[in-house]
PDB file with one MODEL, atoms N, CA, C and O in Angstrom:
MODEL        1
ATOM      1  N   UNK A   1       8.642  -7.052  -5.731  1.00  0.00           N
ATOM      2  CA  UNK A   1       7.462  -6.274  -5.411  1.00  0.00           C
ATOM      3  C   UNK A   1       7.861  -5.232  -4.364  1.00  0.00           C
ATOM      4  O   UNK A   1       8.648  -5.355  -3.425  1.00  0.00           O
ATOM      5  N   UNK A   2       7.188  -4.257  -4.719  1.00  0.00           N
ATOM      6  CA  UNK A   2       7.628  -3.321  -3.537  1.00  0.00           C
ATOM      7  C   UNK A   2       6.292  -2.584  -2.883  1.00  0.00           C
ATOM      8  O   UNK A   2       5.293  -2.829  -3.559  1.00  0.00           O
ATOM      9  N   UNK A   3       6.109  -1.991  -2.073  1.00  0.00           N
ATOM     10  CA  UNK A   3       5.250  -2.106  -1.403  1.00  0.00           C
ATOM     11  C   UNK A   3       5.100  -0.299  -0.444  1.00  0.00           C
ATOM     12  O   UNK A   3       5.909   0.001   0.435  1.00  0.00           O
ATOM     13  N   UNK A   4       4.026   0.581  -0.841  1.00  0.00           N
ATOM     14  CA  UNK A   4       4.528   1.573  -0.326  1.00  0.00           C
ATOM     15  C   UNK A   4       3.202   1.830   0.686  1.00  0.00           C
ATOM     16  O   UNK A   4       2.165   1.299   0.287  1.00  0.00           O
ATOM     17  N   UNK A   5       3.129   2.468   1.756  1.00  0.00           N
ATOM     18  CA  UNK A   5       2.201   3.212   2.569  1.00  0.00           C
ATOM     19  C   UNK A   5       1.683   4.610   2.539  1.00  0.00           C
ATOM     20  O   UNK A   5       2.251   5.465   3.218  1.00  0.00           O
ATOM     21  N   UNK A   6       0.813   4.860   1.923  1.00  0.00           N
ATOM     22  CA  UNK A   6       1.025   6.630   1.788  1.00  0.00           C
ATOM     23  C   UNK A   6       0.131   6.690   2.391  1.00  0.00           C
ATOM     24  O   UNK A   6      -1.006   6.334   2.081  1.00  0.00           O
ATOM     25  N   UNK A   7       0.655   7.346   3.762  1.00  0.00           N
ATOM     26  CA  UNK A   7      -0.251   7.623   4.815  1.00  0.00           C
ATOM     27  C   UNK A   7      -1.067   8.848   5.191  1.00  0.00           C
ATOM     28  O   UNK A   7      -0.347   9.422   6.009  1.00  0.00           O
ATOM     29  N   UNK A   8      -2.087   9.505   5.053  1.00  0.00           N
ATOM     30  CA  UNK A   8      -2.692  10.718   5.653  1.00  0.00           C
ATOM     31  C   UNK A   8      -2.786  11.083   6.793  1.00  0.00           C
ATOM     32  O   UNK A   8      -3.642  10.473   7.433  1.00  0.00           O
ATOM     33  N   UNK A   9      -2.017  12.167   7.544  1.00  0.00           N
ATOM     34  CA  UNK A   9      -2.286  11.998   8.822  1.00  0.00           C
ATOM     35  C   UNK A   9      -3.696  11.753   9.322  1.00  0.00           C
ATOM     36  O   UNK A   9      -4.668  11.864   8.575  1.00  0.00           O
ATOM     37  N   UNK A  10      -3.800  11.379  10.743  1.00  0.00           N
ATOM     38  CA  UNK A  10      -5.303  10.833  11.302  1.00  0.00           C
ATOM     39  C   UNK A  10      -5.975  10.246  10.799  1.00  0.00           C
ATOM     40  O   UNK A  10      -7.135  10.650  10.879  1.00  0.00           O
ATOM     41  N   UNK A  11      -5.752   8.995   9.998  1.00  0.00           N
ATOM     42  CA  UNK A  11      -6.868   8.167   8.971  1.00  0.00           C
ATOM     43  C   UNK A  11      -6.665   7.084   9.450  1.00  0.00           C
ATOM     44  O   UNK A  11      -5.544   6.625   9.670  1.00  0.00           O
ATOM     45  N   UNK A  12      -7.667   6.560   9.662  1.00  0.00           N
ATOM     46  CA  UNK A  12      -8.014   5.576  10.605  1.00  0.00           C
ATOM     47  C   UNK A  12      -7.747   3.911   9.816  1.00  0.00           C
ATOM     48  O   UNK A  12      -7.802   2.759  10.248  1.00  0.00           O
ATOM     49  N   UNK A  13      -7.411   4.588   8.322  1.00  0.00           N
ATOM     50  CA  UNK A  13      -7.418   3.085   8.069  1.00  0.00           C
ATOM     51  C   UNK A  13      -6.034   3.313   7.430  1.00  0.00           C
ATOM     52  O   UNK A  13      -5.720   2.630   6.456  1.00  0.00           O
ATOM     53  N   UNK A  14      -5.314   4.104   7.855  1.00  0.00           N
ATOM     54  CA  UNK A  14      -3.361   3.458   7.511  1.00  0.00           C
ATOM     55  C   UNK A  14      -3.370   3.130   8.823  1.00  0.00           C
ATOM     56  O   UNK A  14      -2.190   3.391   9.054  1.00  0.00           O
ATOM     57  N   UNK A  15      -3.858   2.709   9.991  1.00  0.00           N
ATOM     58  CA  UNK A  15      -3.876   2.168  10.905  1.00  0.00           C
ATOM     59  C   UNK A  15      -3.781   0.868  10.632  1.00  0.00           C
ATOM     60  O   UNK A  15      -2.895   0.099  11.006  1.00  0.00           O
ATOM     61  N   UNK A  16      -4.894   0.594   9.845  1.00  0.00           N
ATOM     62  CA  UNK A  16      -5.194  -0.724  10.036  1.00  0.00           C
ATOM     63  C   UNK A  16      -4.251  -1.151   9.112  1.00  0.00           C
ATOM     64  O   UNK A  16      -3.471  -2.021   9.500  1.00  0.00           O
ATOM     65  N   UNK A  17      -4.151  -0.757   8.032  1.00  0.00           N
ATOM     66  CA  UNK A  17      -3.309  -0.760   6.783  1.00  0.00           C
ATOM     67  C   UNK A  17      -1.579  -1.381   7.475  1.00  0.00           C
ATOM     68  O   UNK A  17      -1.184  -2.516   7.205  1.00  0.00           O
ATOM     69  N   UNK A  18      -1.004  -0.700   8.088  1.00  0.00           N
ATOM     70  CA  UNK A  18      -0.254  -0.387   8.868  1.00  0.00           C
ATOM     71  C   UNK A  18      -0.207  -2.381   9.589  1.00  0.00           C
ATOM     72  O   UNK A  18       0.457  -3.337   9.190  1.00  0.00           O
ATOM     73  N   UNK A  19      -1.041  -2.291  10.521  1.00  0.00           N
ATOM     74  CA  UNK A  19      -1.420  -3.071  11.397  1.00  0.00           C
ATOM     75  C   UNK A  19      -1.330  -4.612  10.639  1.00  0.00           C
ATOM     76  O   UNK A  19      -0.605  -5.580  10.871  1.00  0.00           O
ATOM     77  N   UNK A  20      -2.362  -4.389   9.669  1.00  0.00           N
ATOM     78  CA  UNK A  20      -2.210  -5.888   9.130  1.00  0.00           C
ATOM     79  C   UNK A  20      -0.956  -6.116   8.660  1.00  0.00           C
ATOM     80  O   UNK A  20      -0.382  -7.170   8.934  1.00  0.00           O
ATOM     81  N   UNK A  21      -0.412  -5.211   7.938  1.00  0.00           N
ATOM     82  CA  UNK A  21       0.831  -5.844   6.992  1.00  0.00           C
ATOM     83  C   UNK A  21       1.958  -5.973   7.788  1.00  0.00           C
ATOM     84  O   UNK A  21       2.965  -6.164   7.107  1.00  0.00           O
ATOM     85  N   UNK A  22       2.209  -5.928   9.314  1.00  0.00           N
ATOM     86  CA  UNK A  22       3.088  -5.728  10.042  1.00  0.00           C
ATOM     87  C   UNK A  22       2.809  -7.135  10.435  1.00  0.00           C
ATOM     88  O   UNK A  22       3.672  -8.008  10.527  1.00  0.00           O
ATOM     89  N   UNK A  23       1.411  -7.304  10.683  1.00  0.00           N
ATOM     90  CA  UNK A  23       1.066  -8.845  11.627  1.00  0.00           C
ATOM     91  C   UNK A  23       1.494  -9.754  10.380  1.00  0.00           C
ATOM     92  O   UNK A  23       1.590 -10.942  10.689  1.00  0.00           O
ATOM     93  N   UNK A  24       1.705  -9.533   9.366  1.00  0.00           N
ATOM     94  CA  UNK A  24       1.589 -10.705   8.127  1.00  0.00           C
ATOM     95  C   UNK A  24       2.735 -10.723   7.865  1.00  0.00           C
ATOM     96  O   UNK A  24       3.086 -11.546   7.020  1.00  0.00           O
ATOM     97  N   UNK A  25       3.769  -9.830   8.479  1.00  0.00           N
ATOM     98  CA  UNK A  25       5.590  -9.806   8.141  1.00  0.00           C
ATOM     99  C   UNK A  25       5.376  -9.500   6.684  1.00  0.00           C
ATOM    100  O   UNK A  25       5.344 -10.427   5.874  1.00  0.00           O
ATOM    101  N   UNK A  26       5.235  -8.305   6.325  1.00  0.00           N
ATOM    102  CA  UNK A  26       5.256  -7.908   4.673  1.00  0.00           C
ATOM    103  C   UNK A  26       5.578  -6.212   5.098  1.00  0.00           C
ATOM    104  O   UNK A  26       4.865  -5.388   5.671  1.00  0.00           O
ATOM    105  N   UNK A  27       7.153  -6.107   4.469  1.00  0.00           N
ATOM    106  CA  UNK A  27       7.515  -5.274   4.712  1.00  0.00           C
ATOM    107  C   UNK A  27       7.173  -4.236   3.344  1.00  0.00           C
ATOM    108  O   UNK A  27       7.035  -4.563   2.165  1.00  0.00           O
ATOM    109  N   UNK A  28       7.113  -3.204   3.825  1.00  0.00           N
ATOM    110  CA  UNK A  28       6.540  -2.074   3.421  1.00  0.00           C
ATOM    111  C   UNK A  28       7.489  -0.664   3.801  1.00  0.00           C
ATOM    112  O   UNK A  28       8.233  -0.438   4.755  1.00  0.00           O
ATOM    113  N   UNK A  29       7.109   0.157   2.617  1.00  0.00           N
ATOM    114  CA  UNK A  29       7.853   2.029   3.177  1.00  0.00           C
ATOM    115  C   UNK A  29       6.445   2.626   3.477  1.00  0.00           C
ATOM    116  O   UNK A  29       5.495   2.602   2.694  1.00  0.00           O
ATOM    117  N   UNK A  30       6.453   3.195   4.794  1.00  0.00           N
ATOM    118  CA  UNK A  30       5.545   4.257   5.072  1.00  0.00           C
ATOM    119  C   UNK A  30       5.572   5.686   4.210  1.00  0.00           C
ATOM    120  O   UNK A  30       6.429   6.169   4.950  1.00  0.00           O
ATOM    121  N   UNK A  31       5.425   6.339   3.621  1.00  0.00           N
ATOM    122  CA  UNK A  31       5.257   7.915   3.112  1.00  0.00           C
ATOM    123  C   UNK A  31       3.769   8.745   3.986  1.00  0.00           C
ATOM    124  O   UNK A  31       2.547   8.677   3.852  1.00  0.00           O
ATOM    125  N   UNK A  32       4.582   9.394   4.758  1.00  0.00           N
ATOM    126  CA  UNK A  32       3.868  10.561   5.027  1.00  0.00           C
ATOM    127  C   UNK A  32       3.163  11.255   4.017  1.00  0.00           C
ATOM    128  O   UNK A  32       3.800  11.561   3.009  1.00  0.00           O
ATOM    129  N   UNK A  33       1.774  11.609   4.111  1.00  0.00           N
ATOM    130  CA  UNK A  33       1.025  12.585   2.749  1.00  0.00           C
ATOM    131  C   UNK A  33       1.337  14.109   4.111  1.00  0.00           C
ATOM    132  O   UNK A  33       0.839  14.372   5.205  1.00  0.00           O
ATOM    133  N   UNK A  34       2.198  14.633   3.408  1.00  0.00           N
ATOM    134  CA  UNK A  34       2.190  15.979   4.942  1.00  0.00           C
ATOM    135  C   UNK A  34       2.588  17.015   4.248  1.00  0.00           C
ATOM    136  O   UNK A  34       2.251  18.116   4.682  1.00  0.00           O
ATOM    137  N   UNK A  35       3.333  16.957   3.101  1.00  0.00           N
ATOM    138  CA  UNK A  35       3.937  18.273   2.127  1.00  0.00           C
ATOM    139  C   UNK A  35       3.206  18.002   1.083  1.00  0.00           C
ATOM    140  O   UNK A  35       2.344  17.142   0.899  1.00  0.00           O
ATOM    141  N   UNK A  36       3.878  19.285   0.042  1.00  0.00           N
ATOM    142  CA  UNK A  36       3.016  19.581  -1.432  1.00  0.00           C
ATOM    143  C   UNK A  36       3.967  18.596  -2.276  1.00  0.00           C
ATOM    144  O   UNK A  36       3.550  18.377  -3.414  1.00  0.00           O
ATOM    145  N   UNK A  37       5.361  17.863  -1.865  1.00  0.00           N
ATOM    146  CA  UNK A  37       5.672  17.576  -2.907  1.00  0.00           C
ATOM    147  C   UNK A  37       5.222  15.983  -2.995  1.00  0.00           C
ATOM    148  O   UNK A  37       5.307  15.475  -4.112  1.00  0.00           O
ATOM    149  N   UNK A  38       4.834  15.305  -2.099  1.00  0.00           N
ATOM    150  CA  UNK A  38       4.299  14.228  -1.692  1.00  0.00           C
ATOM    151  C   UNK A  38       3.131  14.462  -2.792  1.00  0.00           C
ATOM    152  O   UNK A  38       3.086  13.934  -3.904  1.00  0.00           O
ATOM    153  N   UNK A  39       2.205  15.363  -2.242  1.00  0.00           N
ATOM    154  CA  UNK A  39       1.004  15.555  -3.012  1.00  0.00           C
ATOM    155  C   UNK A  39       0.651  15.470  -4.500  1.00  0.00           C
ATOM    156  O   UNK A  39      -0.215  15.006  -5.242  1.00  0.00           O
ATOM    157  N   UNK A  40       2.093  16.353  -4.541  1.00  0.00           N
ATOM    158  CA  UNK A  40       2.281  16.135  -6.084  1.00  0.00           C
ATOM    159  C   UNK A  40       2.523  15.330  -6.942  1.00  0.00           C
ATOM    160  O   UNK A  40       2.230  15.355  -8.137  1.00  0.00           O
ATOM    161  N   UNK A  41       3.234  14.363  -6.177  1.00  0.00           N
ATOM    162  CA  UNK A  41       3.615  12.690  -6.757  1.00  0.00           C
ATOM    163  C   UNK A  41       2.629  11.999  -6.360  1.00  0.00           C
ATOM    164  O   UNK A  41       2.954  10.812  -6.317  1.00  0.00           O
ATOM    165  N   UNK A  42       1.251  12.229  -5.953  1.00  0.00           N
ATOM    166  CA  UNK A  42      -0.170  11.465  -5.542  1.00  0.00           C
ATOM    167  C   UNK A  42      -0.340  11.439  -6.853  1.00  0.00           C
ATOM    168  O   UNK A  42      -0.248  10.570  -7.720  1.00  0.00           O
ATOM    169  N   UNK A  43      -0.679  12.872  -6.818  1.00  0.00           N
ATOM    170  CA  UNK A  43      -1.470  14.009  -8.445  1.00  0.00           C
ATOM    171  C   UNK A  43      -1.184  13.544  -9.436  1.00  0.00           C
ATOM    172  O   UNK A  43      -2.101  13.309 -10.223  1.00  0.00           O
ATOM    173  N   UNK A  44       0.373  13.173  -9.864  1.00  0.00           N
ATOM    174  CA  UNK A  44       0.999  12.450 -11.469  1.00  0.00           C
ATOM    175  C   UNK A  44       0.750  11.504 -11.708  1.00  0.00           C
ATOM    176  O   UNK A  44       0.453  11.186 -12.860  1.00  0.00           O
ATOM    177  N   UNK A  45       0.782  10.306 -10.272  1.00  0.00           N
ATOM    178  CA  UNK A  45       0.431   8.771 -10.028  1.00  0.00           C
ATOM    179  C   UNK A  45      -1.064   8.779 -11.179  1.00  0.00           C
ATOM    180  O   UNK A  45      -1.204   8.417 -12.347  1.00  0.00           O
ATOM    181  N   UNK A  46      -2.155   9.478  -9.989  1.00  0.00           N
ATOM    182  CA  UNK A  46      -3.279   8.976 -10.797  1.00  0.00           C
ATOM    183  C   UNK A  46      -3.822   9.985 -11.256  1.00  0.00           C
ATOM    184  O   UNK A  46      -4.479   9.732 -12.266  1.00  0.00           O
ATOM    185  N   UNK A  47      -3.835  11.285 -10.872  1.00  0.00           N
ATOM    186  CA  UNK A  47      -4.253  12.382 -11.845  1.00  0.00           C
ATOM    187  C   UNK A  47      -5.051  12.842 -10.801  1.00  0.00           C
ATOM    188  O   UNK A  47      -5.842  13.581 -11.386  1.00  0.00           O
ATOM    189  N   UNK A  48      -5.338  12.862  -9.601  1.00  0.00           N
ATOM    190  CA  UNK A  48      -6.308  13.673  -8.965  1.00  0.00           C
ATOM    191  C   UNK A  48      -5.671  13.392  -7.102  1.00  0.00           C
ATOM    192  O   UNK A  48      -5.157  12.282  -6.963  1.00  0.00           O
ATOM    193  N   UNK A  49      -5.691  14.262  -5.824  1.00  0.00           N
ATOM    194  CA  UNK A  49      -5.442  14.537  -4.811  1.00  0.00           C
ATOM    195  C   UNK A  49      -6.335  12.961  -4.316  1.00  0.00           C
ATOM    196  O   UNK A  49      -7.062  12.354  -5.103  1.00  0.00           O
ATOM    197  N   UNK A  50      -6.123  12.596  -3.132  1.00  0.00           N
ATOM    198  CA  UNK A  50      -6.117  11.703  -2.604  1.00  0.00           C
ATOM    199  C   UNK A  50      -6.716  12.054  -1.038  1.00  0.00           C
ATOM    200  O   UNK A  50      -6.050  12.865  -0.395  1.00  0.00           O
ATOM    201  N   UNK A  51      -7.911  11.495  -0.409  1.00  0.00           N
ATOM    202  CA  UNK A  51      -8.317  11.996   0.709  1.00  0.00           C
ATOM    203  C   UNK A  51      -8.574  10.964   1.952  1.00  0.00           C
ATOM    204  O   UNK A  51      -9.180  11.111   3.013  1.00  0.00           O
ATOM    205  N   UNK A  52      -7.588   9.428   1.162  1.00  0.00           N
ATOM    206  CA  UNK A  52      -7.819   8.183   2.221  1.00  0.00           C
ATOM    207  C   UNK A  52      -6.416   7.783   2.011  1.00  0.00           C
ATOM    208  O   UNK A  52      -5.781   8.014   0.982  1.00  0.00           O
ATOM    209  N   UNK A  53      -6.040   7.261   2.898  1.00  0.00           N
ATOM    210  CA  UNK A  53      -4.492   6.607   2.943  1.00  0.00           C
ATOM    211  C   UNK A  53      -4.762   5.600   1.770  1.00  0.00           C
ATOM    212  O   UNK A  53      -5.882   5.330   1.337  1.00  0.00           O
ATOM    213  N   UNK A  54      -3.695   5.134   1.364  1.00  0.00           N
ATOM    214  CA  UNK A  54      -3.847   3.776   0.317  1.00  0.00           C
ATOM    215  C   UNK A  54      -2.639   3.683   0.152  1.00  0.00           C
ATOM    216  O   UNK A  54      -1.739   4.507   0.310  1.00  0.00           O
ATOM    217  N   UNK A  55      -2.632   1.829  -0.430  1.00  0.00           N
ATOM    218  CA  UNK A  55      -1.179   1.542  -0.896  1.00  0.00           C
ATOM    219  C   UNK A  55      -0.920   1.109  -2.289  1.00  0.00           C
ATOM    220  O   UNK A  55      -1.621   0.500  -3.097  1.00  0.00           O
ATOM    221  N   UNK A  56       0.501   1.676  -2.358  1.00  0.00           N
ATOM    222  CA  UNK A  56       0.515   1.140  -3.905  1.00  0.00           C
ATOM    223  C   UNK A  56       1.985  -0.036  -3.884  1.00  0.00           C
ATOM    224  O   UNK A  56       3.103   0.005  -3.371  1.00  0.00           O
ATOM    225  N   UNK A  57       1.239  -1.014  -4.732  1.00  0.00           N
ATOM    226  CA  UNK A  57       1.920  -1.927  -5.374  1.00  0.00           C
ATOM    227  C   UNK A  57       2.833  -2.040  -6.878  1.00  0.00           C
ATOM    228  O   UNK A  57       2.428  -2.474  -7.957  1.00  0.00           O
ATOM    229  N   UNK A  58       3.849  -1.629  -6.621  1.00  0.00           N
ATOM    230  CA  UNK A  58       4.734  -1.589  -7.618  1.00  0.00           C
ATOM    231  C   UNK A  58       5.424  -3.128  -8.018  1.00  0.00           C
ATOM    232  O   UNK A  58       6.247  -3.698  -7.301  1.00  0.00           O
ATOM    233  N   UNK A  59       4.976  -3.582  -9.125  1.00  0.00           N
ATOM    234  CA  UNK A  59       5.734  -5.204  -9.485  1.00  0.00           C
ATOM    235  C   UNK A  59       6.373  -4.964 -10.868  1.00  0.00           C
ATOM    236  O   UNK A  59       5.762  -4.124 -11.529  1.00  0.00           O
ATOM    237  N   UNK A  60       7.439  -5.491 -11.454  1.00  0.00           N
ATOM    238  CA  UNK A  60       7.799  -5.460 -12.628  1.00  0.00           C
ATOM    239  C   UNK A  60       7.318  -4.568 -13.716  1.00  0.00           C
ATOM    240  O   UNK A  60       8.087  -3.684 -14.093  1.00  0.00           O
ATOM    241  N   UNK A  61       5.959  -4.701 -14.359  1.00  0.00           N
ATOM    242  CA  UNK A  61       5.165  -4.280 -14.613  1.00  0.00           C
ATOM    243  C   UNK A  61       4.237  -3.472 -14.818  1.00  0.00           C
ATOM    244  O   UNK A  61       3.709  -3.127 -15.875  1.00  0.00           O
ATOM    245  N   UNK A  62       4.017  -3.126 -13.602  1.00  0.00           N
ATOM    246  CA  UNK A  62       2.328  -2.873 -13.007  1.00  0.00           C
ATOM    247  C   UNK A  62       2.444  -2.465 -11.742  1.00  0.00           C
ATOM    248  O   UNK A  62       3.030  -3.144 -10.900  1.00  0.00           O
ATOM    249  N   UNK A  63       1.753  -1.015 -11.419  1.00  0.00           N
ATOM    250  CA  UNK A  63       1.772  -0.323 -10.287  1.00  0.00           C
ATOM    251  C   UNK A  63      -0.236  -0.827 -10.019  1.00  0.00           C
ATOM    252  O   UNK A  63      -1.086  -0.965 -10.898  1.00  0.00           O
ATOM    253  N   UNK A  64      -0.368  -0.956  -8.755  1.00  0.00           N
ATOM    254  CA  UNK A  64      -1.812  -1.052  -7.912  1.00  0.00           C
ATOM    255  C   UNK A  64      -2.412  -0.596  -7.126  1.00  0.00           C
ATOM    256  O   UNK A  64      -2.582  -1.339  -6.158  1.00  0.00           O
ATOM    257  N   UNK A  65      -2.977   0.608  -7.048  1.00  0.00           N
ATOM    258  CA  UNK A  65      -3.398   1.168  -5.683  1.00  0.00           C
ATOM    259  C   UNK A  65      -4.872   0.657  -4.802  1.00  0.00           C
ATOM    260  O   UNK A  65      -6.026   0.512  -5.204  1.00  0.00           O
ATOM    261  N   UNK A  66      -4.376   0.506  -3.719  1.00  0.00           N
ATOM    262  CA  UNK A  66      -5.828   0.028  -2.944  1.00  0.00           C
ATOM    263  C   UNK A  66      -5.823   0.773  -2.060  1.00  0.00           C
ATOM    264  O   UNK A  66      -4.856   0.991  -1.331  1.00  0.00           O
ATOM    265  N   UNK A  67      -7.027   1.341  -1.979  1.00  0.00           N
ATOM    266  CA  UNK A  67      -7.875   2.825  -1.093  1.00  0.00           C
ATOM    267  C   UNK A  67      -8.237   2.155  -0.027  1.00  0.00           C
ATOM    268  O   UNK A  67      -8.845   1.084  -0.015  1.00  0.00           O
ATOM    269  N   UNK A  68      -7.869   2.771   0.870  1.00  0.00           N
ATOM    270  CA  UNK A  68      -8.139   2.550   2.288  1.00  0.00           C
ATOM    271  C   UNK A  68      -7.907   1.095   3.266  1.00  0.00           C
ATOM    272  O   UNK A  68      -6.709   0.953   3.511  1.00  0.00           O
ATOM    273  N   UNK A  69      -8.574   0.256   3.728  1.00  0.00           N
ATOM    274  CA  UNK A  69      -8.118  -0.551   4.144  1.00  0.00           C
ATOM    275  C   UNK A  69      -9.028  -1.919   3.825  1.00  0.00           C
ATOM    276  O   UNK A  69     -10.046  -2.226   4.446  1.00  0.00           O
ATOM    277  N   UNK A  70      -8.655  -2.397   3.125  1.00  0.00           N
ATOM    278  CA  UNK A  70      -9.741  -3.236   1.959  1.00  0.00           C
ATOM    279  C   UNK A  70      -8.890  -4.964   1.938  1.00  0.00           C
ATOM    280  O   UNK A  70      -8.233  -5.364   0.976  1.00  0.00           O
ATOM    281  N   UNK A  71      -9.130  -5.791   3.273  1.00  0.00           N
ATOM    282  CA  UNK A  71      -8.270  -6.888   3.469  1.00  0.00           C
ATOM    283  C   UNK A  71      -8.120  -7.478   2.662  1.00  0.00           C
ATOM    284  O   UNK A  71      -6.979  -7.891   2.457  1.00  0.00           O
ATOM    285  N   UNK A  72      -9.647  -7.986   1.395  1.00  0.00           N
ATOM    286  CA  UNK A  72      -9.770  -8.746   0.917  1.00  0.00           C
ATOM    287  C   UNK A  72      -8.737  -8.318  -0.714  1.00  0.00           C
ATOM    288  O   UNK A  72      -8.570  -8.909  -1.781  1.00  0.00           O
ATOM    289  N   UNK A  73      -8.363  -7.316  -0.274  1.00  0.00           N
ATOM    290  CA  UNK A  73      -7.660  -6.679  -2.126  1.00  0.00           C
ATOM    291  C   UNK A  73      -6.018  -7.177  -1.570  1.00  0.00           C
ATOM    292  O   UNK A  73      -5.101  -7.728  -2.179  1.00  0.00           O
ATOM    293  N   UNK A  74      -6.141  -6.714  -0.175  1.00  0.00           N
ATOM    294  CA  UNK A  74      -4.470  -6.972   0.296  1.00  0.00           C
ATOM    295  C   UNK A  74      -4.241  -8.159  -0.214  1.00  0.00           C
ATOM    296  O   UNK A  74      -3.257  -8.248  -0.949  1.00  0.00           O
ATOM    297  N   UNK A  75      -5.021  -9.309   0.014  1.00  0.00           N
ATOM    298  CA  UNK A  75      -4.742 -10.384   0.474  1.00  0.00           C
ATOM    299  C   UNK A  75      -4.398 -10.561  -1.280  1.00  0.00           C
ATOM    300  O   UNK A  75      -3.291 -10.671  -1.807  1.00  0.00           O
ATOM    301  N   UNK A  76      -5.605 -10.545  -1.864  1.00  0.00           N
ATOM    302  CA  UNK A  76      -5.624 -10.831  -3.518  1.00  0.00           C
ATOM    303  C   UNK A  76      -4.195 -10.035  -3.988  1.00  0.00           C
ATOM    304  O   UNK A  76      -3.578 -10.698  -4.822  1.00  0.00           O
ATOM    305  N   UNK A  77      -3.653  -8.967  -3.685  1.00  0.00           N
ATOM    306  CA  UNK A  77      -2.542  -8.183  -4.371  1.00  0.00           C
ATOM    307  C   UNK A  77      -1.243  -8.666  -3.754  1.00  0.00           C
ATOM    308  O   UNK A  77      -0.322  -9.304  -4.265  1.00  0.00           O
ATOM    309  N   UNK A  78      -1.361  -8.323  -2.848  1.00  0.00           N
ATOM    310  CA  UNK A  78       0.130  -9.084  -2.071  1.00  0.00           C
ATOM    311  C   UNK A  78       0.089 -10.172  -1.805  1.00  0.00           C
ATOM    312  O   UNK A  78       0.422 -10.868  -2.765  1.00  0.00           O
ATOM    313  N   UNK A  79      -0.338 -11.093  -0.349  1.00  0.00           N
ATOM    314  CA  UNK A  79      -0.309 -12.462  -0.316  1.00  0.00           C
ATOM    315  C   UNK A  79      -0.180 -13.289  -1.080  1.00  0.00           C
ATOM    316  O   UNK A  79       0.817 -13.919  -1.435  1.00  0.00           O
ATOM    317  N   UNK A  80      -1.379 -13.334  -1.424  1.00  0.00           N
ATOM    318  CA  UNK A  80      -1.444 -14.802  -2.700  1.00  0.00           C
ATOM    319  C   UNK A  80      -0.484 -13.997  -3.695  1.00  0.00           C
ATOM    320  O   UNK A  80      -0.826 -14.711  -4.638  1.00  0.00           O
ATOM    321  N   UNK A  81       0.384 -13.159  -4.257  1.00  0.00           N
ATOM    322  CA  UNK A  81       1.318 -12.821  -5.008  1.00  0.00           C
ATOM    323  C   UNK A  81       2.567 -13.434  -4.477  1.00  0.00           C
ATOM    324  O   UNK A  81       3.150 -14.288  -5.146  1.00  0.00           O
ATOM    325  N   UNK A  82       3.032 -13.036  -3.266  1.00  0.00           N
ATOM    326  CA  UNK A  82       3.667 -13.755  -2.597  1.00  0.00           C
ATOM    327  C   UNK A  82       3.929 -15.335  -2.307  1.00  0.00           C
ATOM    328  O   UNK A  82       5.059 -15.818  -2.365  1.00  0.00           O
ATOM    329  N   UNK A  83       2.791 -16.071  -1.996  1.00  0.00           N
ATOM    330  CA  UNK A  83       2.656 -17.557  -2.086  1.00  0.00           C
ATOM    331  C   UNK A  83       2.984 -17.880  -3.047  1.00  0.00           C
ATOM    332  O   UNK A  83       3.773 -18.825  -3.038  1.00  0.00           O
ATOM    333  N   UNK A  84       2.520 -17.214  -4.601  1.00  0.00           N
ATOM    334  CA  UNK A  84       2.683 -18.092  -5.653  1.00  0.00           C
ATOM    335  C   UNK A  84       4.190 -17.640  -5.872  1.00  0.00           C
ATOM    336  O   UNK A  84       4.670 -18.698  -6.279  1.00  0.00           O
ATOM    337  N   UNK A  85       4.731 -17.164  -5.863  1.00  0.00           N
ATOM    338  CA  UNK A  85       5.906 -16.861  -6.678  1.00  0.00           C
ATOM    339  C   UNK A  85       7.460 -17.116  -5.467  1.00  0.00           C
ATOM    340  O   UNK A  85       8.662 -17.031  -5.719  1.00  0.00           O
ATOM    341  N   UNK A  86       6.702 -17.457  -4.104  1.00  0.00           N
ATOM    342  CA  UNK A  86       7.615 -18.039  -3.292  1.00  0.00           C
ATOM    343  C   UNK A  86       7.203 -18.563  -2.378  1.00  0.00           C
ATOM    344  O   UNK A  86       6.954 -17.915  -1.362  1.00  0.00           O
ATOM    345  N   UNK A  87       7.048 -19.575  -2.431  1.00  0.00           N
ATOM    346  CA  UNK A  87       5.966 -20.792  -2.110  1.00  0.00           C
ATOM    347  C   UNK A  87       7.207 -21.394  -0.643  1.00  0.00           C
ATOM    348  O   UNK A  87       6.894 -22.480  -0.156  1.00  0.00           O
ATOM    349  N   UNK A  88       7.896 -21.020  -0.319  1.00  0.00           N
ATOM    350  CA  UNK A  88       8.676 -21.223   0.972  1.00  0.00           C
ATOM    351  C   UNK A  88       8.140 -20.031   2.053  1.00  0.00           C
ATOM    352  O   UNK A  88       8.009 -20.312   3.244  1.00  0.00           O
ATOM    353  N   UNK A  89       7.922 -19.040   1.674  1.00  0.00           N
ATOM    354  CA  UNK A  89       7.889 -17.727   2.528  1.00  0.00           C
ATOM    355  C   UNK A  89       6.359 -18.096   3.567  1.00  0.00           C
ATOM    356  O   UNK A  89       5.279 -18.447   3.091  1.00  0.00           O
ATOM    357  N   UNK A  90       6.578 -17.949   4.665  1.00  0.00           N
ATOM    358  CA  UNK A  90       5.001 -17.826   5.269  1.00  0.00           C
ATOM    359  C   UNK A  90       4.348 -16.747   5.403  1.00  0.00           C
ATOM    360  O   UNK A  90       4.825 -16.107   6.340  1.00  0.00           O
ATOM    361  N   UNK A  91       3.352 -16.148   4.849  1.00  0.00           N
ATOM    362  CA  UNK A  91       2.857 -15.251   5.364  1.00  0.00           C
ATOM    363  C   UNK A  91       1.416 -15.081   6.112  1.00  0.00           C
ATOM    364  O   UNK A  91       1.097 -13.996   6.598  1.00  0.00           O
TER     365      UNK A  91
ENDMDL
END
């Protein structure tokens, strides 16, 4: 699983975004949203500009984006993804 941050400057919830997944030891890449070419790889992702930080979940499979800072999706997308599939790891 990989795990990305696409951050907007001044948005109050890649803060939190930020914040939780640091306290939960779930490492993550930050991406700055600050250039056009960033923007542009928002734009292809889902087809339209982006005006809240969010993260996307890339697994085997299946990419996931969750808008803004939404604990209860973290927890459902990563965590319990995590528990089940490595049931040693604490998070």
């Amino acid at each position: 699983m990989r795990i990305e941050l696409y951050s907007i400057p001044n948005c109050k919830h890649s803060l939190k975004i930020e914040d939780f997944l640091q306290k939960n030891n779930i490492q993550f890449k930050k991406i700055m949203v600050n250039d056009e070419q960033i923007k542009k790889e928002i734009k292809r992702l889902i087809g339209y500009e982006k005006d809240i930080s969010f993260l996307k979940i890339t697994r085997n499979h299946s990419i996931n984006l969750i808008d803004g800072f939404n604990e209860h999706a973290i927890n459902m997308e990563i965590i319990e993804h995590i528990k089940k599939d490595h049931p040693k790891i604490e998070v």
